[in-house]
Backbone bond lengths (Angstrom), bond angles and torsions (degrees), N, CA, C in turn:
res aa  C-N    CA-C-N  psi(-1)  N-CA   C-N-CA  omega(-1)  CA-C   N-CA-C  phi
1 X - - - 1.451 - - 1.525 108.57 -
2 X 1.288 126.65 148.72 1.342 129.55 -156.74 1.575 109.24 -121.25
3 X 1.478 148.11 123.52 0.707 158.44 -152.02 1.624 101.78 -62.46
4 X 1.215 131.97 148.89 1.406 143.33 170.55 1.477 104.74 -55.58
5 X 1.198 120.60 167.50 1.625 132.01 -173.05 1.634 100.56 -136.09
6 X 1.357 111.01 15.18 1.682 108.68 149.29 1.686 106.23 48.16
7 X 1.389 112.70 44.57 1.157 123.14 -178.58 1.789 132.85 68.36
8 X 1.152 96.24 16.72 1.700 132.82 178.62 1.546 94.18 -57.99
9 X 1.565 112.47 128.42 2.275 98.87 139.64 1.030 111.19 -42.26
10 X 1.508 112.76 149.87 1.574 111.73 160.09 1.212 137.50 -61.78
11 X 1.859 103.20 -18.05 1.231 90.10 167.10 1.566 111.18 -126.22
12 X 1.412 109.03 74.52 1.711 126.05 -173.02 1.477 93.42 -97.62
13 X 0.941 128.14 -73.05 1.543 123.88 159.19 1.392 142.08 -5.47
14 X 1.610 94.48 -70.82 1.606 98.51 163.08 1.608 102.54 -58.59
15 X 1.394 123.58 -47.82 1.484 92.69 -158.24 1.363 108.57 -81.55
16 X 1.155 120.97 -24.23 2.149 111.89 159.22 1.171 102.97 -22.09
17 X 1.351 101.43 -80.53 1.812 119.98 -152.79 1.569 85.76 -44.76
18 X 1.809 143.49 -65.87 0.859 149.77 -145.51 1.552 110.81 -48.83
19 X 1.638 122.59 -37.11 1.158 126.96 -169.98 1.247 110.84 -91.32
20 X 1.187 107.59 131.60 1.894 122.13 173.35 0.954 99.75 -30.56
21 X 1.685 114.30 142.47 1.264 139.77 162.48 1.928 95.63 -95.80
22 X 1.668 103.00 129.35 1.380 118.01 -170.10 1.403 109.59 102.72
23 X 1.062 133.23 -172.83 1.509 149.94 176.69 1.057 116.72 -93.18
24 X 1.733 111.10 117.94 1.155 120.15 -170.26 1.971 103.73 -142.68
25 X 1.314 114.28 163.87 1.748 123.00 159.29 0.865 108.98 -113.63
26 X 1.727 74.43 139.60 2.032 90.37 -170.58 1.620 84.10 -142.04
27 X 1.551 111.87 156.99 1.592 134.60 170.20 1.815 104.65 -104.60
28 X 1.185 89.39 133.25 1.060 114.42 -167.88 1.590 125.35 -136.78
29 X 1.409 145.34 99.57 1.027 135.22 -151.96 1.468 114.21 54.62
30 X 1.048 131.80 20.42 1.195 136.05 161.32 1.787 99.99 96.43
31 X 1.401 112.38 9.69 1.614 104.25 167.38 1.673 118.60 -134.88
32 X 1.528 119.97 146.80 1.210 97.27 -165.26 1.465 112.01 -92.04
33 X 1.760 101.10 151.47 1.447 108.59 -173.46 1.944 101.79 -110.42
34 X 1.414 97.66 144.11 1.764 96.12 160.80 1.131 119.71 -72.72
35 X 1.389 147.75 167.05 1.579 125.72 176.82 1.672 98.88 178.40
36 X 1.659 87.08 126.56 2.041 97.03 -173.79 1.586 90.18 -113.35
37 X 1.203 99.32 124.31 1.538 111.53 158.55 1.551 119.84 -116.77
38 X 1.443 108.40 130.41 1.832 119.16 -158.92 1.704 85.87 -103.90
39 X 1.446 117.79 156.93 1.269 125.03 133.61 1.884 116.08 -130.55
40 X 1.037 96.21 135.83 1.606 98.08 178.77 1.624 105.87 -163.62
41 X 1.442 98.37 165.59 1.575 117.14 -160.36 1.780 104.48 90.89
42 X 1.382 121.75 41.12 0.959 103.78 -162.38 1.520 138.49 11.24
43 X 1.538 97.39 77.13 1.410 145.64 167.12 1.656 103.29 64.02
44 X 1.325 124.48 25.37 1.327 123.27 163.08 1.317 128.00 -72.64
45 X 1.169 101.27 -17.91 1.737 112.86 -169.02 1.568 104.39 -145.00
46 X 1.252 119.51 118.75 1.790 122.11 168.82 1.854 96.83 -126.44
47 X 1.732 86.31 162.30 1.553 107.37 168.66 1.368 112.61 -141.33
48 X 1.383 118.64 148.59 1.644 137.08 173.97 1.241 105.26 -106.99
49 X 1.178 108.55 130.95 1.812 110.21 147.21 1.400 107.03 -122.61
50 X 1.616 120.50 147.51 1.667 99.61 166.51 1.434 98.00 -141.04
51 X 1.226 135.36 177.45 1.392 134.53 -151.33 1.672 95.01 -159.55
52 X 1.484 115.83 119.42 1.457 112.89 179.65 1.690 100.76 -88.96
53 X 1.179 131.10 116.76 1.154 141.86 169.81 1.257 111.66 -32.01
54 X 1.595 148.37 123.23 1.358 131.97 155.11 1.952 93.08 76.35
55 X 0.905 87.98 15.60 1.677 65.49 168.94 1.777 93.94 -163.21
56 X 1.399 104.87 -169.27 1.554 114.56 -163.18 1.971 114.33 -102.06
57 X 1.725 95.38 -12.52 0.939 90.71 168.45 2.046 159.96 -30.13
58 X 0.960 142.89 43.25 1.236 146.77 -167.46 1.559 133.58 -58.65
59 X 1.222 130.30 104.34 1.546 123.00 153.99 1.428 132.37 -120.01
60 X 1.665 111.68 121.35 1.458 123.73 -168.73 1.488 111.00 -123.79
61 X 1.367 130.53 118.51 1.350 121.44 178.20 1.586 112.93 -164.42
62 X 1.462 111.18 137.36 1.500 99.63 177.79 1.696 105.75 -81.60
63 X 1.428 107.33 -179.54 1.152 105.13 141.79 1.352 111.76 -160.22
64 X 1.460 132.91 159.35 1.457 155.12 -141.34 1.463 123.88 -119.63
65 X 1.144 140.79 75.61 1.119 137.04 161.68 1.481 145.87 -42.92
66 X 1.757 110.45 58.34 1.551 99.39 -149.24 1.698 95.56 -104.00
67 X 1.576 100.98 -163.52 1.500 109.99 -169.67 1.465 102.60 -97.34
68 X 1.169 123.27 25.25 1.094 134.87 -170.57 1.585 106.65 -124.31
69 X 1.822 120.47 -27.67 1.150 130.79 177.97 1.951 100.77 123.26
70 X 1.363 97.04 156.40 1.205 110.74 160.13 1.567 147.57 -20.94
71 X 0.984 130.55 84.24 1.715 110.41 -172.72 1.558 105.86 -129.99
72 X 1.026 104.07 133.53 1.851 129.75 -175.92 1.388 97.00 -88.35
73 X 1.492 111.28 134.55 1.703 108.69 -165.12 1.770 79.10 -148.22
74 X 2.022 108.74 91.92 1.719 109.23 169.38 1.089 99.20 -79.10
75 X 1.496 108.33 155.81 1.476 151.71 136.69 0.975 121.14 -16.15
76 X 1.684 156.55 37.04 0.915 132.23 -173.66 2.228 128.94 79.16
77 X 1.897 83.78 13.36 1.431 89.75 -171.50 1.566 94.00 -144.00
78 X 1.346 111.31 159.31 1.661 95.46 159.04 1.514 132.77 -78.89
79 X 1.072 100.45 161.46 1.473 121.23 172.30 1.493 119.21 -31.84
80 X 0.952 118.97 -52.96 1.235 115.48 140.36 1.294 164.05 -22.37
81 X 1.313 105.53 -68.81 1.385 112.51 149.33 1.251 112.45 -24.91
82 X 1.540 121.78 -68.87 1.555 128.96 -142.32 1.829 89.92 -88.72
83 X 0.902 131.42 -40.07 1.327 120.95 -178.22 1.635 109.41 -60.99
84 X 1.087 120.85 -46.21 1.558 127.43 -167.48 1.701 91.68 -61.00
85 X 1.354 125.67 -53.57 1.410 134.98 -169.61 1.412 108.55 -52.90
86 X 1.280 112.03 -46.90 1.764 123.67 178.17 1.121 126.63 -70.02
87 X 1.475 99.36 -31.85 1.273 111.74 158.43 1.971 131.44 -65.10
88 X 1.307 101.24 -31.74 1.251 105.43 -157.39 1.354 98.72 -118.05
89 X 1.378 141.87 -34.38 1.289 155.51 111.35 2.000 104.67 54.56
90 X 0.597 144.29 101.29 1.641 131.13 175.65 1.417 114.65 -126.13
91 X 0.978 106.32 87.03 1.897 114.26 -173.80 1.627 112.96 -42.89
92 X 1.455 105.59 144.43 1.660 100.56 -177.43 1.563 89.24 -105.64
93 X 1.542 114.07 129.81 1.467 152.75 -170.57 2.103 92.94 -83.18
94 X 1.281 116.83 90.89 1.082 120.32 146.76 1.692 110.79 -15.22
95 X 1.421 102.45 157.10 1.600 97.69 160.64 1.062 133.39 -96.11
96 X 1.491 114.34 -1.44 1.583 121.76 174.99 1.827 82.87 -85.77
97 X 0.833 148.61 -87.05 1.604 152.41 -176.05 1.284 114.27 -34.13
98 X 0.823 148.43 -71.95 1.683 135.63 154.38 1.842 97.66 -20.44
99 X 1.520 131.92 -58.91 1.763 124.25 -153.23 1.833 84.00 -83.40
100 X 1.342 124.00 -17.99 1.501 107.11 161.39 1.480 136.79 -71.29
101 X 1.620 112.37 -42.01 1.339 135.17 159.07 1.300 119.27 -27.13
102 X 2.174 119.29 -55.19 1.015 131.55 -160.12 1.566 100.84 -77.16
103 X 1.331 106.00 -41.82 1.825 113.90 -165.33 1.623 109.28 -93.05
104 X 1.632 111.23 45.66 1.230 127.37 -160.71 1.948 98.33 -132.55
């Protein structure tokens, strides 16, 4: 049985896990954002930041892996925000990483 997601989408999770761990660009609402995602505590605890280039855009939020279930703890924004972003989020694939992807 799998721990609750503390009011999470169901699939908020998968798309965490989905985004590079380290600093990566990703488009987002149709503009691109910078964005470092950490995991540590052996993977109990991660954080996002992302930064809309040229614009004012912001997303900062931890989130928590407990035995109790999941909980997303934003930055100074709502809950929201940061879920819609993770959700919608589409990382830009280097070109050495994209010519790895294909020969996979």
């Amino acid at each position: 049985m799998s721990a609750p997601h503390n009011g999470l989408p169901a699939d908020f999770l998968t798309a965490w896990s989905a985004l590079p761990v380290g600093t990566f660009n990703a488009i987002y609402d149709g503009q691109r954002s910078g964005v470092t995602r950490t995991v540590r505590s052996e993977g109990r605890q991660g954080w996002i930041w992302a930064e809309e280039h040229g614009g004012r855009g912001r997303v900062s939020a931890n989130i928590y892996h407990l035995k109790a279930g999941s909980r997303l703890m934003p930055c100074e924004m709502p809950a929201e925000t940061v879920i819609d972003f993770v959700l919608k989020a589409q990382p830009i694939l280097s070109h050495t990483e994209q010519a790895d992807s294909r020969s996979e």
